[in-house]
N, C-alpha and C positions, 0 to 999 in steps of 0.2 A: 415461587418455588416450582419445581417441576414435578409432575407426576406422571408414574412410570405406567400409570394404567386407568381406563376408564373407573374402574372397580376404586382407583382410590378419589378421583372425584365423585362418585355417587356414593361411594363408605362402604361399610364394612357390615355382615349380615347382623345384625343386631336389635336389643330391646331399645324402643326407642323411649324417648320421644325425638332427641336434637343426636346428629354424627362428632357434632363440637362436643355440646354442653354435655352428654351423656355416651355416647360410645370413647370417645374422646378420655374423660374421664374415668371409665372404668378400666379402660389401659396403662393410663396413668398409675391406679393401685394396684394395678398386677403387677407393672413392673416394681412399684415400690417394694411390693412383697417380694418379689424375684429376687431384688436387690440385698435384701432383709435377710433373705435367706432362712426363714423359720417362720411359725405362724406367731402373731406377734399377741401381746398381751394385751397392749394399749394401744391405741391409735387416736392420733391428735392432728385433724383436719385442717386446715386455714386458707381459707381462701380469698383470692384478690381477683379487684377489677371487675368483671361482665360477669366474672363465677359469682362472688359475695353478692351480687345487685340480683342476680335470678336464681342461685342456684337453686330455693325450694321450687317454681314454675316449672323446671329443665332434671327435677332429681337428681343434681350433680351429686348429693351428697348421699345421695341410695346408690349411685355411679362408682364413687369412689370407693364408699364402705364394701360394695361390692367385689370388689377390684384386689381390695386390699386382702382379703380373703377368699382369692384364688378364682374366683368367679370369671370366666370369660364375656365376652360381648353377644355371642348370644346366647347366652345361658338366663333360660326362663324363669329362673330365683332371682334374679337383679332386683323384681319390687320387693322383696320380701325380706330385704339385706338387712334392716333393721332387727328383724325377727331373729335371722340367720347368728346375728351379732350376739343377740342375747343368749341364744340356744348353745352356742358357741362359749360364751364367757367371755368375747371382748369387749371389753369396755372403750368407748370412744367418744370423742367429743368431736363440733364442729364450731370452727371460728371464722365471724366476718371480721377479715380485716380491711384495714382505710387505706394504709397504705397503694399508694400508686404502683402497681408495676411495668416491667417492661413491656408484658405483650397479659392486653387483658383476660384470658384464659387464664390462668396462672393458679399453683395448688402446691402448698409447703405440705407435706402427708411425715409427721413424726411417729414411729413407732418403737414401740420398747417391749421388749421380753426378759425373761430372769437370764441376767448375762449379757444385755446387748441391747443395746440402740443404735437409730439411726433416722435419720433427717433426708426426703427425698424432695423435691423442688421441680414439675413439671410444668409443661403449656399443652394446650389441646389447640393442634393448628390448621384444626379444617379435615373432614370426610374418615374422622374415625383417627385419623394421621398423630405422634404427639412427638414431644421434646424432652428430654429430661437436662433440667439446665445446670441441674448445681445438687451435688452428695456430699453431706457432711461436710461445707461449708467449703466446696470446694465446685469451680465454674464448667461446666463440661455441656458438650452436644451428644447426646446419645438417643438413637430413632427407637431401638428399641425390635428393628426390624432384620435386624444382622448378628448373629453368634459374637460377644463380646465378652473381653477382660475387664473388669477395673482392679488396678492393681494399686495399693495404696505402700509407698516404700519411703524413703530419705532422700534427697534431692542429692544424688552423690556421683562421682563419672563413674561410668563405665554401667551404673544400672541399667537403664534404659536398652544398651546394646547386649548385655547379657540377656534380656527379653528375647527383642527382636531377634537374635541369634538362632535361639532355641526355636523359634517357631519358623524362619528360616529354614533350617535342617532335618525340622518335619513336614514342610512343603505347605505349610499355611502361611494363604496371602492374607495383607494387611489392607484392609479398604477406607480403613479411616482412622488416625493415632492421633491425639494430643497430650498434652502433658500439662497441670495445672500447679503451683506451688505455694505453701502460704507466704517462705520468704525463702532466700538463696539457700541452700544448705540443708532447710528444716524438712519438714513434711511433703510429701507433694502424691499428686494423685494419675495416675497411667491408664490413657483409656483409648484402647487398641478394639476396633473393629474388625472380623476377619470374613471371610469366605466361605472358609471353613469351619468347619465345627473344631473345637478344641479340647481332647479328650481329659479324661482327670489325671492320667498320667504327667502329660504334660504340666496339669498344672501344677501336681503337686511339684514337680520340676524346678516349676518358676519359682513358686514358693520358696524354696532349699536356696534362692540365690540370695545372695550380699544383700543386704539393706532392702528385700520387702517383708514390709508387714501382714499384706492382706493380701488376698487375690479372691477376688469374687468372679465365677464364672456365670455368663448371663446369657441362657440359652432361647430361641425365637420357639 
């Protein structure tokens, strides 16, 4: 992979101990939270591969919990995230699973609030750096390091370019789009990287068009 700067090979200012196993994944739950969009009530951990085998050694799962409850990387409460949880009322669990995954970093972060769930799926890829692979059962690359949509709509013509359109005409560039589906026609998921920041205007915007359901705004 390339790195665009010394700072992301040496990592990012943070509690340590590991830029993987712990700054790594305490981004991971920030973004999950981001994603969530509210503070969640539950939180159900799981982890694969290099996480399940060390995570007590590396406190991924003090990394995570952390994370998941707004905590940044270097914010000096990271060991205390247990404490933080309970003080807090969330109740959380953590899972080793056996399962083989693709890239051994790997953290399924399910949370639920009154009203909503949501399932996030990330990787931790070296100096702080992560992935977000897969939302609500759906495959996607997201850095996490770019102002982004996900927009969850009907796999239908003309969607997609009423997007693009609209962000077009307000002079946001797109640096990175794909598009995921469960099957032709059904469900599918829009995940547009920009430049630009993308105001709530706009999204509500987006929102108002034909066949989407969701639109999560996912600010760096």
């Amino acid at each position: 992979m390339k790195y665009r700067s010394v700072f992301d090979i040496i990592g990012p200012v943070m509690v340590g101990p590991s830029s993987s196993h712990t700054a790594g994944a305490v981004r991971i739950g920030q973004l999950a939270r981001k994603l969530f969009g509210k503070a969640p009530r539950e939180a159900d951990i799981h982890f694969f591969g290099s996480f399940a085998r060390t995570y007590r050694g590396h406190a991924t799962d003090v990394a995570v919990l952390a994370g998941v409850m707004g905590l940044t990387t270097s914010d000096p409460r990271i060991p205390d995230a247990f404490d933080l949880a309970k003080d807090t009322g969330l109740i959380y669990r953590i899972h080793e699973e056996a399962a083989v995954p693709v890239h051994p970093n790997t953290v399924t972060i399910r949370l639920s609030a009154e009203g909503g769930q949501m399932s996030v799926t990330g990787i931790s890829i070296g100096g702080g750096l992560v992935q977000i692979t897969r939302v609500d059962g759906f495959d996607l690359r997201l850095s996490g390091e770019a102002p982004a949509l996900l927009i969850f709509h009907q796999d239908a013509y003309g969607t997609i370019a009423s997007v693009t359109r609209i962000l077009a005409e307000n002079a946001i560039n797109i640096s990175h789009m794909e598009v995921a589906r469960a099957r032709k026609g059904q469900d599918a998921l829009m995940v547009i990287e920009t430049d630009q920041p993308v105001n709530q205007d706009l999204v509500r915007l987006i929102q108002e068009q034909p066949n989407i359901f969701k639109t999560i705004k996912l600010d760096i």
